[in-house]
N, C-alpha and C positions, 0 to 999 in steps of 0.2 A: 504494500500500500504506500501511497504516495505520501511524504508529507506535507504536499499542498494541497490547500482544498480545491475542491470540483468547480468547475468551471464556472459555473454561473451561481446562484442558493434557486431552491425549488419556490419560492417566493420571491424572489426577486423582484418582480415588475411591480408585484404592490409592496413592497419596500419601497423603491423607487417614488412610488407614485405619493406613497405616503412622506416622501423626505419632504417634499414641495409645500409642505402644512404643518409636517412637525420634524424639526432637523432633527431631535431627538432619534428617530427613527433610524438615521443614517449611521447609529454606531454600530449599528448589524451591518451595514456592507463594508463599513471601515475594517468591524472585526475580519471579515469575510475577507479582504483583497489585500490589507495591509502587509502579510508577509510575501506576496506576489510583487507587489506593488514597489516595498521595497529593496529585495532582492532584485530586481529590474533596474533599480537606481544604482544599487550598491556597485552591481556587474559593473555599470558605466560608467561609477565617476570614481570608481577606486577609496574612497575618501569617506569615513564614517560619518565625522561630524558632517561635514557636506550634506553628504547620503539623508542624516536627519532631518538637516534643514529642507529639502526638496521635497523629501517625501511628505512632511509636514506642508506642506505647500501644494504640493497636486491635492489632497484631500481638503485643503481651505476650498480653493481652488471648486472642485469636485460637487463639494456644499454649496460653494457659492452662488454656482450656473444648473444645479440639480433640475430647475424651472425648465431649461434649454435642452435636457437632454431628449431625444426623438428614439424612442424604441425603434419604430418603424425603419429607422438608417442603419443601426447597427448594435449589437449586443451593446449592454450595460459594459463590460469589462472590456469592449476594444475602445469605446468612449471615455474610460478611465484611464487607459494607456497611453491613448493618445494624449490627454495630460501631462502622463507623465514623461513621454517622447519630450511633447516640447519644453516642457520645465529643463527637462537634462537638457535639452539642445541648448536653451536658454543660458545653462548655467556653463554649456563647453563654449 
């Protein structure tokens, strides 16, 4: 078994739908993505404290625009990555 979680939560889209009303909601997909999310940073920018910083930052970030996000264009977790792509980009 992997030690990351599954790809998406079997609730997910009303997670989502519910972030938009109560941020509260959204520390189930923080819990959810957060060790993805930052493992994805860490890979790329070699650098912990960094690493903190950024990761902390796609998930502000995540929260912020949760309104904006469109099921219909693409999975919850490729609209998180993208995130967090351009944060690292941002920060290389």
């Amino acid at each position: 078994m992997s030690q990351y979680p599954a790809a998406a939560l079997t609730n997910e889209a009303a997670i989502v739908s519910r972030c938009a009303v109560d941020s509260a909601a959204f520390a189930a997909l923080y819990d959810h993505y957060f060790p993805r999310i930052y493992n994805y940073i860490r890979y790329r920018l070699q650098d912990r404290d960094v690493t903190d910083d950024i990761t902390a930052l796609v998930f502000e970030r995540a929260l912020a625009n949760i309104a904006t996000y469109q099921p219909q264009k693409a999975p919850f977790a490729a609209w998180l990555f993208s995130i967090a792509r351009n944060a690292v980009n941002d920060q290389l």
